[in-house]
C-alpha positions in Angstrom: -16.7 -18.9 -7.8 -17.5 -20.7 -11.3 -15.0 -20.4 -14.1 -16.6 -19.8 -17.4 -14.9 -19.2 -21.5 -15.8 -19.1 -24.6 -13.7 -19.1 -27.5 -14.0 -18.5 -31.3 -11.2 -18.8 -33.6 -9.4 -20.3 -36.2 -8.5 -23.7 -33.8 -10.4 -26.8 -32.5 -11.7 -24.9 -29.7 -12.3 -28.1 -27.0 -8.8 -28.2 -26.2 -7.9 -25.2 -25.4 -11.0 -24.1 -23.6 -9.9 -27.4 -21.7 -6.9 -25.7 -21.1 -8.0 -22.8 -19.7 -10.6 -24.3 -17.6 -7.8 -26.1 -15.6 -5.8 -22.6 -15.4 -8.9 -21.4 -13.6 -9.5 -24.7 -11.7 -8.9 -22.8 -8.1 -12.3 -20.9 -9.1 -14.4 -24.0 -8.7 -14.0 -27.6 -9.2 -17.0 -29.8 -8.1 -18.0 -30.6 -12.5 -16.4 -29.7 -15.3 -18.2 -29.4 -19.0 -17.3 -28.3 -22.5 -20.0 -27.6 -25.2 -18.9 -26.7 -28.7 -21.0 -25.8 -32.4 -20.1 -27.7 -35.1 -22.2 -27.4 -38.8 -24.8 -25.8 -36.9 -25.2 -28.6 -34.4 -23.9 -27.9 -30.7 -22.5 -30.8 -29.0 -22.1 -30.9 -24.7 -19.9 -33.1 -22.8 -20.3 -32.7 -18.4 -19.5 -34.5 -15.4 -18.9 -34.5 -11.7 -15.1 -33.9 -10.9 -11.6 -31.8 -11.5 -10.5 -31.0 -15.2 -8.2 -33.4 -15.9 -10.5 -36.2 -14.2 -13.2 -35.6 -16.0 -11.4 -35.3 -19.4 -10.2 -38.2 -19.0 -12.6 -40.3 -18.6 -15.3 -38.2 -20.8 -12.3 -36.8 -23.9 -14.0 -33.5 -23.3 -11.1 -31.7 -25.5 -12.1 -34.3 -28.4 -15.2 -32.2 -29.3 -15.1 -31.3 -32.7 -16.0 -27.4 -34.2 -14.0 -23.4 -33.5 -16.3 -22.0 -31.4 -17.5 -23.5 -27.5 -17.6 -22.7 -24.7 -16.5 -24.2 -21.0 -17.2 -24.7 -17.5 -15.9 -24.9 -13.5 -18.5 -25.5 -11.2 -18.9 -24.0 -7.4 -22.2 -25.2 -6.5 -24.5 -22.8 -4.9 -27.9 -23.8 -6.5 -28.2 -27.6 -6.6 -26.1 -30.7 -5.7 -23.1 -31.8 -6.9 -24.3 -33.9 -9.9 -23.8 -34.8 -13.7 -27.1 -33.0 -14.7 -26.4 -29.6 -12.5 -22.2 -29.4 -13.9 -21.9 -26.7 -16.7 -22.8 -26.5 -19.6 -26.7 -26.2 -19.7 -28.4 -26.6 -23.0 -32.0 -25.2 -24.0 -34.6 -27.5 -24.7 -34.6 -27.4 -28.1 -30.8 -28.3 -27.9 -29.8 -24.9 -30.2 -28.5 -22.8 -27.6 -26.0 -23.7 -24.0 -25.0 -21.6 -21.7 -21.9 -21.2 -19.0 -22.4 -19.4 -16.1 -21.3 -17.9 -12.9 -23.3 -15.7 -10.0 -26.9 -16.0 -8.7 -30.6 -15.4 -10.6 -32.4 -14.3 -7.5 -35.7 -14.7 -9.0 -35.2 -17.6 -10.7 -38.3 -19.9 -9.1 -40.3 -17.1 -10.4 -39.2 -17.5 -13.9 -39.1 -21.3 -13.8 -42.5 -21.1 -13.3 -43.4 -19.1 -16.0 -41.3 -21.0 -18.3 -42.6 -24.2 -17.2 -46.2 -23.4 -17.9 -44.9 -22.6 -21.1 -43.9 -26.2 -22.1 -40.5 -25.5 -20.8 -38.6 -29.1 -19.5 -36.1 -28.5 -16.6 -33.8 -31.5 -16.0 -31.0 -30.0 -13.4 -31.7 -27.7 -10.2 -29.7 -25.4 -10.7 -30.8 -21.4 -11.4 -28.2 -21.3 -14.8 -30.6 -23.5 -16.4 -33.4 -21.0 -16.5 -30.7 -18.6 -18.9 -30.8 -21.5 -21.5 -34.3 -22.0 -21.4 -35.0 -18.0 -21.4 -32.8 -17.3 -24.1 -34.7 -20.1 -26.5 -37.8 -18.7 -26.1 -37.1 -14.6 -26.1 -34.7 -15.8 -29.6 -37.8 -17.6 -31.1 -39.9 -14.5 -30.8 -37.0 -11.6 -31.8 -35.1 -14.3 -34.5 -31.8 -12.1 -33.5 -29.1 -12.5 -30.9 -28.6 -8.6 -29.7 -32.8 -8.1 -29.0 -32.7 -11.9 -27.2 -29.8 -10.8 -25.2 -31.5 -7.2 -24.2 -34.5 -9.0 -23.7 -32.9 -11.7 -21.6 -31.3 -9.3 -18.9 -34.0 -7.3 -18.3 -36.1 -10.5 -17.0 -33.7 -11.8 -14.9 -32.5 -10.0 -11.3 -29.0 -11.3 -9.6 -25.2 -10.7 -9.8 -24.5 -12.8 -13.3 -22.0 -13.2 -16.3 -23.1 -15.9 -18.1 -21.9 -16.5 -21.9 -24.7 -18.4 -24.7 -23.7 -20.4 -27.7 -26.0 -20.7 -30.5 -26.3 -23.3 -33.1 -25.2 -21.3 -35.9 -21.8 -21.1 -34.0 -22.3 -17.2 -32.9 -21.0 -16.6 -29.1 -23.1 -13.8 -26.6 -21.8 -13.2 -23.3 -23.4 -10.8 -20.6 -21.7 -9.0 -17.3 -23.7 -7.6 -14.1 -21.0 -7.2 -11.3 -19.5 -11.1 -11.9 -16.2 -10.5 -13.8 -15.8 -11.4 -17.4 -12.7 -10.7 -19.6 -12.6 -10.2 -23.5 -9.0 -11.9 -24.6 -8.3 -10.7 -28.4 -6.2 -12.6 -30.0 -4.9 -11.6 -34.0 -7.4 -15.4 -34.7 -9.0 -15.3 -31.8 -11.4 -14.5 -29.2 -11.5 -15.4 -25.7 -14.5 -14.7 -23.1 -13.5 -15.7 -19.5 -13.8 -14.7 -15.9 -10.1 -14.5 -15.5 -7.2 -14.0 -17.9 -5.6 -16.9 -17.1 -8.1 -18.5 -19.2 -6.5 -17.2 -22.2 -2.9 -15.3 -20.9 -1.4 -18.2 -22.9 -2.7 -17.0 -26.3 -3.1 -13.5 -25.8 -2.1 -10.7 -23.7 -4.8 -8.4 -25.0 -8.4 -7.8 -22.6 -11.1 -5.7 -22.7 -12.4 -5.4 -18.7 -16.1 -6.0 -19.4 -18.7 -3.0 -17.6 -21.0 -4.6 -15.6 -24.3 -3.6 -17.8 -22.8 -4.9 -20.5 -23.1 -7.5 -23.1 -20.8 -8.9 -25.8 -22.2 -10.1 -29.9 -19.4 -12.2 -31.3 -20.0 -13.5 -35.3 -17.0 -14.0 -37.6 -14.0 -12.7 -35.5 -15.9 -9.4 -35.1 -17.9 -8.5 -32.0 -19.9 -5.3 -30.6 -19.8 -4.3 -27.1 -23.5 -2.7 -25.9 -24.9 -2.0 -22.6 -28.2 -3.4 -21.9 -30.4 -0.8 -23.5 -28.9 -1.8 -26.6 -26.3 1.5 -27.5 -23.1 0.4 -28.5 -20.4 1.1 -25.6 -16.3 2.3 -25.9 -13.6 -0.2 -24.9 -10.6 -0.2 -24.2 -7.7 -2.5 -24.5 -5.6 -3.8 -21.6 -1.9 -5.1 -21.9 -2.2 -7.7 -19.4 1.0 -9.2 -17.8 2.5 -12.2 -18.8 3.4 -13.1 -15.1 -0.4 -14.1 -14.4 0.2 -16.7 -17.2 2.7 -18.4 -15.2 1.0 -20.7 -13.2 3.2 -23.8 -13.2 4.0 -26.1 -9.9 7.8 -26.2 -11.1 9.3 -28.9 -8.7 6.8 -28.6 -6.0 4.0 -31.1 -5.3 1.4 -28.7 -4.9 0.9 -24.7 -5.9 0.4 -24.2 -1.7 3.7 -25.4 -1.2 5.4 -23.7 -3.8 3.5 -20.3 -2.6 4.7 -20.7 0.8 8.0 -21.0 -0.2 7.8 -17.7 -2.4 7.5 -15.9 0.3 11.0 -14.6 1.2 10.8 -13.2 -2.5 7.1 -11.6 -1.7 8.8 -10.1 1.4 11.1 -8.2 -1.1 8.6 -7.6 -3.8 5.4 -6.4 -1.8 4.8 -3.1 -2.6 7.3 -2.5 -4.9 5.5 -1.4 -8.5 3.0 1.5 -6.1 5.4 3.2 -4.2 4.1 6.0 -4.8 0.4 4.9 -3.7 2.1 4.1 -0.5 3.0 8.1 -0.2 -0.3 9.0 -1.1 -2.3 6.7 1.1 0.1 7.3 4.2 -1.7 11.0 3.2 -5.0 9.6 3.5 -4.9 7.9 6.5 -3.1 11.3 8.6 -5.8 13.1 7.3 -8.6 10.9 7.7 -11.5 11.8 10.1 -12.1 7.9 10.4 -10.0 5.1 9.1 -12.1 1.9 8.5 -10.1 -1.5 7.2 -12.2 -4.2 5.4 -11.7 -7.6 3.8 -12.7 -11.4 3.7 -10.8 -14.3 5.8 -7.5 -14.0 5.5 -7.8 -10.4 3.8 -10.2 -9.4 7.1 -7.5 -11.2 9.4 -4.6 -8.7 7.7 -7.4 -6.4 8.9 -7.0 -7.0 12.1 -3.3 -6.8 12.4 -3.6 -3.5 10.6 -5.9 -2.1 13.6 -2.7 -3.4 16.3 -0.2 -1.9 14.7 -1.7 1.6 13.1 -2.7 2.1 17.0 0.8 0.5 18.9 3.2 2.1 16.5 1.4 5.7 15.2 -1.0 6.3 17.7 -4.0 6.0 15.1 -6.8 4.2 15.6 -8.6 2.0 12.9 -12.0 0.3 12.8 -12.0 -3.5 11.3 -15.4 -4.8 10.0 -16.0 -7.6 8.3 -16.7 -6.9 4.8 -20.2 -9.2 4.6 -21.7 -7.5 7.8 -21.5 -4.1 6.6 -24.1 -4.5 4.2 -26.6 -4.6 7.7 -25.2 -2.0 9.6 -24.0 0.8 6.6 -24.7 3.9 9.1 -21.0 2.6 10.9 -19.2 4.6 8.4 -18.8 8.0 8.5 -19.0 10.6 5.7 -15.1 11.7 4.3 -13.5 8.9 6.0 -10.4 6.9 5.0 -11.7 3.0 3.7 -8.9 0.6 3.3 -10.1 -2.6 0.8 -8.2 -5.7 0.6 -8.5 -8.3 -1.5 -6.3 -10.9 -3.2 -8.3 -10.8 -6.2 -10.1 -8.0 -6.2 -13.3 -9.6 -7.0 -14.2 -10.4 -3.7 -18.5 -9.5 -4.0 -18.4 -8.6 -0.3 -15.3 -6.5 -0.4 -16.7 -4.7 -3.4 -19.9 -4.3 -1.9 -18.6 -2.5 1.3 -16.5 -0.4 -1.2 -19.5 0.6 -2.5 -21.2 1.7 0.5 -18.1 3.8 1.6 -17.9 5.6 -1.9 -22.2 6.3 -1.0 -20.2 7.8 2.6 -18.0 9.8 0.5 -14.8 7.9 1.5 -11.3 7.4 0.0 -10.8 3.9 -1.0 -7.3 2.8 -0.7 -7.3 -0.8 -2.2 -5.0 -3.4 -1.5 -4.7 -6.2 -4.1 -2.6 -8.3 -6.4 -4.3 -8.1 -9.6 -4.3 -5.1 -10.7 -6.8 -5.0 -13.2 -9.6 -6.3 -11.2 -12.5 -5.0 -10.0 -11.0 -3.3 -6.5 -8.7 -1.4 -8.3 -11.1 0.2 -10.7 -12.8 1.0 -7.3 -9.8 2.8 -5.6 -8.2 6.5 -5.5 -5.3 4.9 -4.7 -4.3 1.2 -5.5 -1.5 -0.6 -3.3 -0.4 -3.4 -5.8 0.7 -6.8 -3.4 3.3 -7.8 -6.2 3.2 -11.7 -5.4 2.3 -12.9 -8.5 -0.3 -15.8 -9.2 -1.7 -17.1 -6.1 -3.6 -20.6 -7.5 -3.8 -22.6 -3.8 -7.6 -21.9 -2.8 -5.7 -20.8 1.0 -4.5 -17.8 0.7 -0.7 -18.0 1.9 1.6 -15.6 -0.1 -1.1 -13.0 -0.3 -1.3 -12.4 3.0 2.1 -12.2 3.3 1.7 -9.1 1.1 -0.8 -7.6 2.5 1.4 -7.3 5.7 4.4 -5.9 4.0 2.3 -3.5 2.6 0.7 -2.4 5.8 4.2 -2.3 7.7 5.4 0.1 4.7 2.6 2.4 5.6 3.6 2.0 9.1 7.2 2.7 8.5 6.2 6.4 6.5 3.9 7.0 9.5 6.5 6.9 12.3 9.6 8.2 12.7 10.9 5.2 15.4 10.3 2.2 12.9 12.7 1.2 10.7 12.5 -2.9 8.8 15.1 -4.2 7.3 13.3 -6.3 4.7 16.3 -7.9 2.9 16.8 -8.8 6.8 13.8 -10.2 7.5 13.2 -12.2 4.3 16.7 -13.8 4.9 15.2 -15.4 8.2 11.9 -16.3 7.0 13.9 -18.3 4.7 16.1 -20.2 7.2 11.9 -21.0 9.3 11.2 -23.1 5.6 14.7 -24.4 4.7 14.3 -27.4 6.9 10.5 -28.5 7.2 11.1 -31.9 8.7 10.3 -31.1 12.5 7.1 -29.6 10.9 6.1 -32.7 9.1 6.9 -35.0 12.3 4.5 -32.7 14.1 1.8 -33.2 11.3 1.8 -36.9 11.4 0.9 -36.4 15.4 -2.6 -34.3 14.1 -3.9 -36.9 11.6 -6.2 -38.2 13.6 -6.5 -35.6 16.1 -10.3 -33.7 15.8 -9.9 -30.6 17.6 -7.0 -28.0 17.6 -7.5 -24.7 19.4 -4.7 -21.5 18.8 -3.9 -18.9 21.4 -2.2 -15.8 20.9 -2.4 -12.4 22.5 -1.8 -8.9 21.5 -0.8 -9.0 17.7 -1.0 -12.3 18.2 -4.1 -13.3 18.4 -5.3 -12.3 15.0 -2.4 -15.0 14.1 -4.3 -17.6 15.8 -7.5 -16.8 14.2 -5.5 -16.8 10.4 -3.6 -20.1 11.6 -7.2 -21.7 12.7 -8.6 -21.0 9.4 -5.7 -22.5 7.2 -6.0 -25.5 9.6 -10.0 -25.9 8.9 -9.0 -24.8 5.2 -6.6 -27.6 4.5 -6.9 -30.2 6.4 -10.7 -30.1 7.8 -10.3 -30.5 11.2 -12.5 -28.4 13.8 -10.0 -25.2 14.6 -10.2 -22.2 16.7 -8.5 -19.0 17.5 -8.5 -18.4 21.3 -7.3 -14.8 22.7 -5.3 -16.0 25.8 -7.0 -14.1 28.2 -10.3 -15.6 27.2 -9.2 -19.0 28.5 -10.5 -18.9 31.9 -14.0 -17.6 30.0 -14.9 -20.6 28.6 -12.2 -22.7 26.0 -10.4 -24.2 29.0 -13.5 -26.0 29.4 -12.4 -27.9 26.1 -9.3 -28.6 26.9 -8.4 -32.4 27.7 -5.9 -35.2 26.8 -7.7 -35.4 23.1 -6.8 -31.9 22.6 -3.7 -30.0 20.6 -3.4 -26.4 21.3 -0.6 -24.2 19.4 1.0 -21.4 21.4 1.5 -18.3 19.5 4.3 -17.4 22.0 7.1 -15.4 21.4 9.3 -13.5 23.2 7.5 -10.3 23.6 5.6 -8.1 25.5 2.9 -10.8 25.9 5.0 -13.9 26.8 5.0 -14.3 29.6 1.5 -14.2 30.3 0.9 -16.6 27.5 3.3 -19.1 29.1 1.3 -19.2 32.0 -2.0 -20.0 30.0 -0.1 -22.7 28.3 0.4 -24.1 31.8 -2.8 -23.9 32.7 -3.3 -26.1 29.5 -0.8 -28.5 30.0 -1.9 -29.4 33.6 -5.4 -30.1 32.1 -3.6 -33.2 30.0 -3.7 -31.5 26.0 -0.5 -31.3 23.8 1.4 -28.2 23.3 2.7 -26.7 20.0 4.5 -24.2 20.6 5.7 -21.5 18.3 8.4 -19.2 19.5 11.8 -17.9 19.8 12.5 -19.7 23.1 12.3 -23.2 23.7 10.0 -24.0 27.0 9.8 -27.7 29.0 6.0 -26.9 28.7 5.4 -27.4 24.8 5.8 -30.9 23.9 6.2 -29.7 20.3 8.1 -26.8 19.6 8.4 -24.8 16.0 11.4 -22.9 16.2 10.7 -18.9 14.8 13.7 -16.3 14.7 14.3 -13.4 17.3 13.6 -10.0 15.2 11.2 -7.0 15.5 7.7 -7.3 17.8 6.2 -5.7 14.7 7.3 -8.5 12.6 6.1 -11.2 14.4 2.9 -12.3 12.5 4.4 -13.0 9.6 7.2 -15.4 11.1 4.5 -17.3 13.0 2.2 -17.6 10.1 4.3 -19.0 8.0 5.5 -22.3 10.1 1.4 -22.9 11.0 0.9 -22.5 7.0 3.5 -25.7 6.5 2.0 -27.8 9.8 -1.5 -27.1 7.8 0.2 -28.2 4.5 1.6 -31.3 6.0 -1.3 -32.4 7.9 -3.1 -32.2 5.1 -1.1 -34.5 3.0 -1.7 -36.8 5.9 -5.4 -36.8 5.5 -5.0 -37.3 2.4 -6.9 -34.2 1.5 -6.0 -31.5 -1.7 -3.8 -29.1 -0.6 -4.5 -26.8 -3.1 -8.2 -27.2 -3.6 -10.3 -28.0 -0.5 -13.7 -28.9 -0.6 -16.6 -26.6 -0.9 -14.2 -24.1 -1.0 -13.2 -21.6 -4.2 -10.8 -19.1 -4.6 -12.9 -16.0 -5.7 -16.2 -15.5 -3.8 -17.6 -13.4 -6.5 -21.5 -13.9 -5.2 -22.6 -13.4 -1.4 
């Protein structure tokens, strides 16, 4: 979702809350805007575009003053346009606002303030905070009673931090995430660390239900009846602040080719979690696995190989439908969460209905000091560092090890060599140049359809959405017995299909749907072990372990999706409409 900061301190505050603002740039990137106080007059700079674009053309870090405040837009309410980008300023022009979530009853408000003489000039529902705040601040005259006041009117999942002329900072939490960084001269207000890891490594998780009153360096903490609230500092770690490309063109690329390190690493910090949800799960009356696109997708390999390797059998749901059908959980079940970020509002939302069940959570994320892990009874760190490229690759290469580690303590027969099986992952990325040959073939192409089987069809659902992800052609996952029900319909001589193929218990029954495809005039990619005279492409994975397979098919599809994309001359790193972090639904 949006990116917001604030900062007060001793510095000019415009560059560094530009700064930050492109450390969080994989949040949401449509506009970009700074607003900062300066002798009691707030000046705003905004416009459509990425960070450094926009600054560019608009010197948004030349704004003069300590204190401002910042802005990454992921449009939800509004177009993409100068007038809807972040940040919003009252009418009078003496408070602006940043925020990030929804205001659910927003026209309702709008309406009111309107027939109050209130001027709206974007669409968005942030505006109606700035316009809100104005008029509850002219009738208390202080920031704490405008704030409490300010909450209770407005309904929605919300942080949103105000500015006022006078140079004092406010910043509320309901379930979106917002971070206090406090520095020895400084203080930060962001929805991420990495907004401020780079000047401190000090944060205060926000509650939701509360709210933040920063004057003079000093600030108070109090939940929304007004009662001042206990903190507690956080050492955060410094890994998170390194977010550099290094060599490689784009973060995707250099994530994908961290992953014989993430094969090693995965894990590694919760070993003892791992004991203690391999616990969970033998005891567990019901086991039910839960995430969001590539997090659901690890969900779904989870369910093949808790029930082919240790007999146990697992439920998947997708964690945005649960909300309609809550009575599929059972009381004292086992509920494993996984997120990348751990902010996921439809992960945390299903969390929440399995804690209402009684459930243990076992939560499987990277960043450890997000929401999900506050959430779990016992928390399976991924370990893969910083994951900036909007398509999750790395991540989901941890959430695998992760679930093969489990795996491994659950049964006696299966034994990975990881140091093994990251060497050969290695030697799949070493040479990429068959994979970019094969890219230059799908520039123009408009459909591309994957088929897998067995453990490998949830592959070919993950490898469809990095292809739509990246490079915005139409793909889809096929299970290759489905073909005859319907997708060989689609196939033709315009048509690529990639054949999740290899050589287990399921090829040779999906060599004989490739076949079938073949004779119906559409190009073959295939990806396996053995080479076949039916693919006319082939991407070469290593022989190892049926278990391991995902991972080694992934991984090739996550480059051909890379590749292609640079041949559509698309962003890699931050495709369109997309953002990192859903944190609203």
């Amino acid at each position: 979702m949006c990116s917001i900061i604030g900062y007060s301190g001793n510095e000019i505050a415009a560059p560094i809350i530009v700064k930050g603002l492109k450390r969080m740039e994989y949040r949401g990137y449509d506009s970009v805007g700074v607003a900062t106080e300066s002798k009691n007059q707030i000046e705003l700079k905004k416009g459509i575009g990425k960070v450094n674009e926009v600054n560019s053309k608009m010197q948004l870090d030349s704004l003069p003053g300590k204190t401002g405040i910042g802005h990454t837009r992921w449009a939800t309410h509004g177009t993409v346009t100068d007038l809807n980008a972040h940040p919003h300023s009252s009418n009078s022009g003496k408070i602006a606002i940043v925020h990030n979530g929804i205001i659910e009853n927003f026209e309702e408000l709008k309406k009111q303030l309107e027939s109050d003489g209130y001027n709206f000039k974007s669409e968005t529902d942030s505006e109606i905070i700035a316009n809100l705040l104005q008029k509850n601040y002219e009738s208390t005259k202080n920031v704490k009673d405008t704030i409490i006041k300010t909450v209770s009117e407005i309904k929605g999942h919300y942080a949103f931090v105000a500015m006022f002329e006078n140079g004092q900072l406010a910043a509320a939490r309901f379930h979106e995430p917002l971070i206090i960084g406090v520095g020895q001269e400084n203080i930060f207000l962001s929805s991420d660390v990495l907004g401020f890891i780079e000047y401190t490594d000090n944060a205060i998780y926000m509650k939701s239900g509360n709210f933040i009153i920063l004057e003079n360096k000093e600030f108070q903490i109090l939940d929304f009846n007004g009662k001042e609230v206990k903190h507690e500092i956080t050492k955060v770690s410094k890994e998170f602040g390194d977010t550099y490309k290094g060599d490689y063109a784009h973060f995707t690329l250099k994530e994908i080719y961290e992953q014989p390190d993430v094969i090693l690493k995965a894990g590694e910090t919760t070993v003892e979690g791992i004991e203690k949800a391999v616990q969970y799960i033998k005891n567990a009356k019901n086991i039910y696995i839960t995430g969001s696109g590539t997090s659901y997708n690890s969900a779904l390999i989870a369910k093949q190989i808790l029930s082919k390797y240790v007999k146990i059998k697992s439920e998947p749901i997708i964690a945005s439908e649960l909300q309609f059908a809550p009575e599929t959980i059972e009381e004292n079940s086992t509920f494993i969460a996984i997120s990348q970020s751990g902010e996921s509002a439809d992960v945390l939302e299903a969390v929440r209905i399995a804690k209402k069940m009684n459930c243990k959570i076992i939560s499987i994320v990277n960043l450890l000091t997000s929401s999900l892990t506050r959430k779990g009874d016992v928390v399976l760190g991924m370990n893969c560092g910083p994951e900036i490229g909007v398509a999750a690759t790395k991540s989901f290469t941890a959430q695998l090890i992760i679930l093969y580690k489990i795996v491994q303590k659950l049964s006696e027969n299966i034994t990975i060599n990881f140091e093994e099986f990251s060497e050969s992952i290695s030697k799949i990325i070493e040479n990429p140049n068959k994979i970019q040959k094969i890219a230059k073939e799908l520039k123009n192409v408009s459909d591309i359809y994957i088929l897998g089987r067995g453990i490998n069809y949830p592959i070919a659902i993950e490898s469809a959405l990095k292809l739509k992800e990246l490079t915005y052609i139409h793909a889809e996952g096929i299970a290759g017995g489905e073909l005859k029900h319907g997708p060989l319909a689609l196939m033709d001589t315009d048509v690529f299909v990639i054949i999740i193929n290899p050589n287990d218990s399921t090829y040779t029954d999906t060599l004989t749907s490739a076949r079938e495809i073949k004779a119906r005039g559409a190009k073959i990619i295939g990806v396996s072990d053995i080479e076949s005279d039916v693919y006319d492409y082939w991407m070469e994975i290593p022989k190892i372990s049926e278990i391991l397979y995902p991972i080694s098919e992934i991984i090739p599809i996550q480059l051909l999706a890379y590749y292609s994309a640079l041949e559509k001359d698309t962003d890699p790193d931050y495709p369109r409409n997309l953002a990192k972090s859903v944190t609203v639904k």
